[in-house]
VOGU-3710 file (C-alpha; in Angstrom, 3 decimals, decimal comma):
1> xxxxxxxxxx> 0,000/0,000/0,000  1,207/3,293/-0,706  0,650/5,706/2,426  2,193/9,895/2,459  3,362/10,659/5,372  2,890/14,281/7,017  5,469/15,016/9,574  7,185/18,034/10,768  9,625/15,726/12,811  11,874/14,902/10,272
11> xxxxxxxxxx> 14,096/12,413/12,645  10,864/10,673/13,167  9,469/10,453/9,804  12,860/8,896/8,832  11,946/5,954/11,104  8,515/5,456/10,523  9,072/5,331/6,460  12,145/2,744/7,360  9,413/0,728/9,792  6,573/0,762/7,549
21> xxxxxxxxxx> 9,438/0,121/4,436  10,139/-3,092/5,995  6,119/-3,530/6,831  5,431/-3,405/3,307  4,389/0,322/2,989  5,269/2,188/0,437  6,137/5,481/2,050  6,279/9,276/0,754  6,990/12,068/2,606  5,861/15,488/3,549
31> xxxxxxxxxx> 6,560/18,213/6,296  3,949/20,591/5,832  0,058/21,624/4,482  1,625/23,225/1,371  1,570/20,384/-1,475  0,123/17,985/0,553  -2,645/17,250/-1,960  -0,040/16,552/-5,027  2,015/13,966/-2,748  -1,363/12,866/-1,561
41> xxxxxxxxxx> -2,559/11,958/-5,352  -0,418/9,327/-5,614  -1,147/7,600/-2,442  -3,564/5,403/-1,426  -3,912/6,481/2,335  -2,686/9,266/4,275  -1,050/9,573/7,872  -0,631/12,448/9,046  0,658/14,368/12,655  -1,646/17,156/14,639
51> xxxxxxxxxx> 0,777/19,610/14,494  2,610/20,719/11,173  5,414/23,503/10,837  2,263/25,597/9,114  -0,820/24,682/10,042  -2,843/20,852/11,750  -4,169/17,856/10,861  -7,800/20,302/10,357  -6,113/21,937/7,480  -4,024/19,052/5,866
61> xxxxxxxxxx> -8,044/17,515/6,048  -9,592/20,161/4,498  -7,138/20,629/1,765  -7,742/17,183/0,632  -11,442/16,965/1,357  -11,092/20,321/-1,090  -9,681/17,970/-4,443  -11,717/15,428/-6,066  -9,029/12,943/-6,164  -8,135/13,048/-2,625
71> xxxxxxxxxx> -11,611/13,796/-1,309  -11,978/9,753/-0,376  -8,753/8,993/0,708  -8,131/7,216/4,428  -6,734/9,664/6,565  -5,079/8,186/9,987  -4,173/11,217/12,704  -1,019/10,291/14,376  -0,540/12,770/17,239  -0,304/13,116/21,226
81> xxxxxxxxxx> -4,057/13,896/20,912  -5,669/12,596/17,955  -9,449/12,252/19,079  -9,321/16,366/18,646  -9,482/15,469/15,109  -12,974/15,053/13,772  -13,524/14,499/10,279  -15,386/12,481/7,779  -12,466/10,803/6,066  -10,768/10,144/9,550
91> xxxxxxxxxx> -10,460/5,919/9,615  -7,963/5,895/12,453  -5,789/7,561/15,100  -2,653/6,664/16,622  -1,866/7,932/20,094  2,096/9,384/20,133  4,207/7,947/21,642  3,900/5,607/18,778  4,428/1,506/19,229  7,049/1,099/16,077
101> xxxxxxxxxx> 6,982/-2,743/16,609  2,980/-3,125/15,788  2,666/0,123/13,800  2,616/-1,638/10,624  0,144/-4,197/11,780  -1,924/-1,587/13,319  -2,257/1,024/10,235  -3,398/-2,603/7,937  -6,217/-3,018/10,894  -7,061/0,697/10,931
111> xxxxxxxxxx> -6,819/1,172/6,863  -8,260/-2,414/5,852  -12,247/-1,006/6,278  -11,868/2,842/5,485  -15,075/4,329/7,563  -16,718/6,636/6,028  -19,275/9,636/7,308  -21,452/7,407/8,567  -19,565/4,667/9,877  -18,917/3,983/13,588
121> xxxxxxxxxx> -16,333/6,323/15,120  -12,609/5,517/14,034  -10,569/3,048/16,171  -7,622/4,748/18,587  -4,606/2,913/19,083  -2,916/3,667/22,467  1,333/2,631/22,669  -0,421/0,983/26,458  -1,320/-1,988/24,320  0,824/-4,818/24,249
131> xxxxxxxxxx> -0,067/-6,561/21,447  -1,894/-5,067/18,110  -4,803/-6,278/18,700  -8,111/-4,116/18,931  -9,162/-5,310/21,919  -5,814/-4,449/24,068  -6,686/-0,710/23,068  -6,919/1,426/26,080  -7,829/4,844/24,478  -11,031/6,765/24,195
141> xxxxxxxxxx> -12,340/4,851/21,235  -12,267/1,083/20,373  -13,072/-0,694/16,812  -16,596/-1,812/17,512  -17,784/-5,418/16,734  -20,794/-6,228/14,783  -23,898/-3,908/15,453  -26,380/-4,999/18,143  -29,874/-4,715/17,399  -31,384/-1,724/17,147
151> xxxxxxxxxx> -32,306/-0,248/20,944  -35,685/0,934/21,990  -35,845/4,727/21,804  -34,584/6,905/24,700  -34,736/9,783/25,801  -32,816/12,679/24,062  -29,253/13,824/25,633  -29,712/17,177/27,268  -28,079/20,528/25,149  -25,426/20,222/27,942
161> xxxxxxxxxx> -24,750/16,480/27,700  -24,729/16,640/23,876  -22,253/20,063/23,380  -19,802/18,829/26,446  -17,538/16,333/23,281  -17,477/19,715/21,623  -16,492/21,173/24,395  -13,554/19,121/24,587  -12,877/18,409/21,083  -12,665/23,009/20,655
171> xxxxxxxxxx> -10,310/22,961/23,963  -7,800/20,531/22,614  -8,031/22,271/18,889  -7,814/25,712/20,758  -4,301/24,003/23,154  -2,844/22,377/19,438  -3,525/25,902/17,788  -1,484/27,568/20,662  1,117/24,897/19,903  1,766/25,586/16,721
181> xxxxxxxxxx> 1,794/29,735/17,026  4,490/28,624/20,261  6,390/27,100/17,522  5,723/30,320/14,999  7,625/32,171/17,968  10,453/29,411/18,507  10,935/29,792/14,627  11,845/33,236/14,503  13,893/32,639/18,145  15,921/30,306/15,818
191> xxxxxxxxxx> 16,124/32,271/12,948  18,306/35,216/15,061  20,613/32,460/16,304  21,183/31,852/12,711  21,797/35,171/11,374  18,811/34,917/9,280  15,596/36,021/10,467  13,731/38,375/7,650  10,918/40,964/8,024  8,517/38,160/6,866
201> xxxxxxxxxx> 9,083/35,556/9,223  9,005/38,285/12,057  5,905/39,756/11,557  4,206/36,219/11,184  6,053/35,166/14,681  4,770/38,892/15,794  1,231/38,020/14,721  1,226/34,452/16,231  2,341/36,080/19,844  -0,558/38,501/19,122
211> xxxxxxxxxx> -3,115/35,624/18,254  -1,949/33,428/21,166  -2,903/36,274/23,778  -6,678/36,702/22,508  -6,831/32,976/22,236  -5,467/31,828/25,833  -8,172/33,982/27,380  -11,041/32,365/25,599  -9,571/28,965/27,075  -9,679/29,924/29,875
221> xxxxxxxxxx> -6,240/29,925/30,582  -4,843/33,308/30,633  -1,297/32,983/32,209  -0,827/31,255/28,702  -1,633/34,941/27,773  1,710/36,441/29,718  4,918/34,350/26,788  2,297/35,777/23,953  2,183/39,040/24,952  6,228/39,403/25,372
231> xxxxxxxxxx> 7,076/37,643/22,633  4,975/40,481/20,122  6,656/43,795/22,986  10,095/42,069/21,359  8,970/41,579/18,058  7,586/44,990/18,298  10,844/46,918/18,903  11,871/49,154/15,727  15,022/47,521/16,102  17,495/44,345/15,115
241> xxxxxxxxxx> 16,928/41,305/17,242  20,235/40,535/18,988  21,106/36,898/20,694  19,558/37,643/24,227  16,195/38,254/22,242  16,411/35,298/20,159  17,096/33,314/23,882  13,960/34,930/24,931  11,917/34,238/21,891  12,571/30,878/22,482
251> xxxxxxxxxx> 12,148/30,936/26,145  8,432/32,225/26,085  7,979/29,857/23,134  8,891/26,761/25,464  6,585/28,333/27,870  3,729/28,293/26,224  4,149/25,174/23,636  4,620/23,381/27,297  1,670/25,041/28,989  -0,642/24,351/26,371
261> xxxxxxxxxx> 0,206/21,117/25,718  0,551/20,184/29,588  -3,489/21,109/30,457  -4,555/19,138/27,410  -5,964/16,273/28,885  -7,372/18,615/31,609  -12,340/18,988/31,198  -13,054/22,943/30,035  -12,272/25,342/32,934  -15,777/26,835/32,408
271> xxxxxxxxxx> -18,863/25,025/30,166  -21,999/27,099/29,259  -24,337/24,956/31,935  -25,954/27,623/34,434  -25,643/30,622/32,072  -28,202/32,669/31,787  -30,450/32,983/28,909  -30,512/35,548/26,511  -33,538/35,354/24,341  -33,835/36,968/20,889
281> xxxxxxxxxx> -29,811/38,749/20,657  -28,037/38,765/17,736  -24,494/39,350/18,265  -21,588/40,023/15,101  -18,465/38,989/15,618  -15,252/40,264/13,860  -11,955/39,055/14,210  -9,374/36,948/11,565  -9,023/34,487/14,918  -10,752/31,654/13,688
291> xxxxxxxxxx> -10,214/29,489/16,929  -11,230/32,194/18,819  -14,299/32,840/17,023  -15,171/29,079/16,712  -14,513/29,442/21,201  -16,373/32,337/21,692  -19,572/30,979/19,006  -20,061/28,336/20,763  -20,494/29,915/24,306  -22,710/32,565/23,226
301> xxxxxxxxxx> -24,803/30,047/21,389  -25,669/28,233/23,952  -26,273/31,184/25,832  -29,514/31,471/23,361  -27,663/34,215/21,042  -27,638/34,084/17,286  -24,070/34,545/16,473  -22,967/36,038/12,675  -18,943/35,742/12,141  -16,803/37,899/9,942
311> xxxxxxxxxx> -12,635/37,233/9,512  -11,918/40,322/7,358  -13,092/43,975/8,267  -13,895/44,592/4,535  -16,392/41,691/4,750  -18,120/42,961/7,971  -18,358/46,670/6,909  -20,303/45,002/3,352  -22,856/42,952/5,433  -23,657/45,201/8,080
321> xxxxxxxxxx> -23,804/48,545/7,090  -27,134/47,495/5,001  -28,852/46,146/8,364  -30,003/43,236/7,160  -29,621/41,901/9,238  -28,724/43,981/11,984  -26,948/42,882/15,218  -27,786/43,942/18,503  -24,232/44,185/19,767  -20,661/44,035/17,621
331> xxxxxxxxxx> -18,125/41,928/19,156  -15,033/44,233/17,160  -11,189/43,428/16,964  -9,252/45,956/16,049  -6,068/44,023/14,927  -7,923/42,780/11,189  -5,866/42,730/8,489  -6,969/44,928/5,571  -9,565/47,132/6,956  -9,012/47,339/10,825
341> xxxxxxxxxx> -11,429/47,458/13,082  -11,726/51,212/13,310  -11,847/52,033/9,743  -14,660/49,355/9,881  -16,295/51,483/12,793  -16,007/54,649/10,763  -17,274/53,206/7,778  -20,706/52,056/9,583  -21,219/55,294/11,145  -20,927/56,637/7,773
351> xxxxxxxxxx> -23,329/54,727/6,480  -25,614/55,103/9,737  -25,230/51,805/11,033  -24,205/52,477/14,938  -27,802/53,973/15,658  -28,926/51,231/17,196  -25,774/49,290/17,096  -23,984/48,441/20,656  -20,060/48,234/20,294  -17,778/46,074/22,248
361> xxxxxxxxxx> -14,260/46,817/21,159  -11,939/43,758/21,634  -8,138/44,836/21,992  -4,840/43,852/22,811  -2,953/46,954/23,623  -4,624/49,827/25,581  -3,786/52,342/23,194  -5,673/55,591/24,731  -5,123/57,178/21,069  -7,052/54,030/18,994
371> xxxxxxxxxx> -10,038/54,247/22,045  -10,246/57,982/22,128  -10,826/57,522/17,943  -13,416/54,555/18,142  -15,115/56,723/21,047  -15,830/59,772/18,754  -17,976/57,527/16,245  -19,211/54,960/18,169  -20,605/56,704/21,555  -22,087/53,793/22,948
381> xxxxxxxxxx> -19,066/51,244/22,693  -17,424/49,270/25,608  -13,743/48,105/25,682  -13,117/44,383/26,504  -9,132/44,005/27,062  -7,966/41,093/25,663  -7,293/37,947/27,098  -10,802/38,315/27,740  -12,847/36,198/29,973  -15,690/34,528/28,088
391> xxxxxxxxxx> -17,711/34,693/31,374  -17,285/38,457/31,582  -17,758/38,420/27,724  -20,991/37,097/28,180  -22,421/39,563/31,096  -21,384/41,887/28,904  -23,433/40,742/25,471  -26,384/39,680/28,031  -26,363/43,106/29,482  -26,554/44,939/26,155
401> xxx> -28,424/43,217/24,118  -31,276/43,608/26,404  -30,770/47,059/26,953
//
């Protein structure tokens, strides 16, 4: 069989493809999302790690899913977490550390029925068992037998029993996303030791650190805010980064690539159960944080709010300046790429749009100057520091939107 391989561990993928060589595998290789659909159309399965140097096991899914000849491969997640992975084309997962004895027995069990969206949910293999056999597994998820029956109906889960897997499953994506921007950071750490860090790899590591603050405080976690919010002061400096700044890049990297990947085995700090209510709110959101958003959607949605999301300001500015339809409160990041969040704010009150429109401005710096300008076109407008606290984001919305 003829498997590609995605790993960013190159000393690792060097054993694996000699393993799996001597399994019988035919093995190609890949490091990254970026061509992984032309090594994939040659393949006949695809294994591939959470955590990529740019970008997860979500996107390497979504880029194949995205071609018609890849759209059907098997796809097997090989990571420290791999039930965070949730996907139609998923067959398998494979817990790291990884059992190189049984591996190739395992991926033949795992690849020899590819499930597909409406199969059972894909076998894990846990390194705990001794022997590759299905049964040994110890992991979230074993390879079911043959189907019982059908059951007698019961009785609906709860909205709290049913959203608390996607509770977990957006917790460990939100941990592996702070991961890889830890590693973004790391990168450009490495690059000054080297002698050759550019402006474009330090304004991605900058906008990584910047990400990583917003996103720890949705988690819940915000001393995973404190390495994101040094690393971007340093990358901030008009200045050349000398070798005690590339040991601190890579300090606060370790920091939080440890800290997120330490807590994430660990339930959601904080579900939605015992929130209050809010009937009939609309709320827009606006920020290029697509974690984030996908955090702070889900809380406010099962708060009773109708959420609408917008990643560019140009987009939001289109949709809601014509009021239809028309938000109770913005949710409004500043930091957008394109049109920022105050040229979106200007536009809209140029088009009349703040009337009746309540503004919560999300930032990351307290930058009296930015406020003092968002202030003289939006009057009614609060300012929600980020990390933010999705609890206190949530009075907040509840509190205006029935005001």
């Amino acid at each position: 069989m003829r498997l590609l391989l995605v790993e960013d561990d190159l000393d690792l993928a060097a054993l694996l493809r000699l393993v799996l060589g001597q399994a019988g595998f035919e093995v190609s290789l890949t490091d990254r999302v970026e061509g992984v659909v032309g090594h994939a159309r040659a393949v006949e399965a695809v294994v591939t790690d959470g955590a990529l140097l740019d970008g997860t096991a979500d996107d390497v899914l979504a880029a194949l899913a995205a071609d018609p000849v890849t759209c059907s491969l098997p796809v097997v997640v090989c990571s420290v977490r791999p039930d965070a992975v949730v996907h139609p084309q998923v067959v398998g997962r494979l817990r790291k550390p990884l059992d190189a004895v049984h591996l190739g027995v395992q991926l033949r069990e795992l690849l020899a029925d590819p499930a597909g969206a409406d199969a059972p949910t894909p076998a894990t293999w846990s390194t705990a068992a001794a022997a590759p056999d299905p049964a040994d597994a110890t992991d979230v998820h074993d390879r079911p037998a043959a189907p019982d029956p059908p059951a007698a109906p019961v009785a609906s889960a709860s909205p709290e029993t049913a959203a608390a897997p996607e509770a977990v499953c957006l917790r460990q994506r939100g941990l592996q996303e702070l991961e890889v921007r830890a590693r973004m950071i790391g990168d450009a750490g490495a690059a000054v030791l080297c002698g050759d860090l550019d402006d474009q790899l330090r304004e991605q590591a900058r906008v990584a650190a910047h990400r990583s603050i917003g996103l720890a405080g949705a988690l819940g976690e915000l001393d995973l805010a404190a390495p994101g919010r040094r690393a971007e002061q340093l990358l901030l400096e008009p200045r050349a980064l000398r070798i005690a700044d590339a040991v601190l890049l890579c300090q606060v990297a370790a920091e939080l690539e440890d800290g997120a990947r330490s807590r994430v085995e660990t339930a959601p700090e904080r579900d939605a159960r015992g929130q209050r209510a809010v009937a009939g709110g609309r709320v827009a959101i606006v920020d290029d944080d697509d974690v984030l958003v996908a955090l702070v959607r889900r809380r406010l949605e099962l708060a009773g709010l109708e959420v609408l999301a917008y990643g560019h300001g140009g987009e939001a500015l289109r949709e809601l300046r014509t009021g239809d339809p028309m938000p109770d409160v913005l949710l409004l990041d500043i930091d957008l790429p394109g049109l920022n969040g105050l040229a979106v704010l200007e536009g809209l009150a140029a088009a009349g749009a703040l009337i009746q429109l309540r503004v919560v401005l999300a930032t990351v710096h307290d930058n009296d100057a930015e406020l003092a300008r968002a202030r003289a076109v939006a009057a009614d407008l609060d300012h929600l520091p980020k990390p933010y606290d999705l609890d206190r984001l949530l009075e907040l919305v509840a509190a205006r939107s029935r005001s």
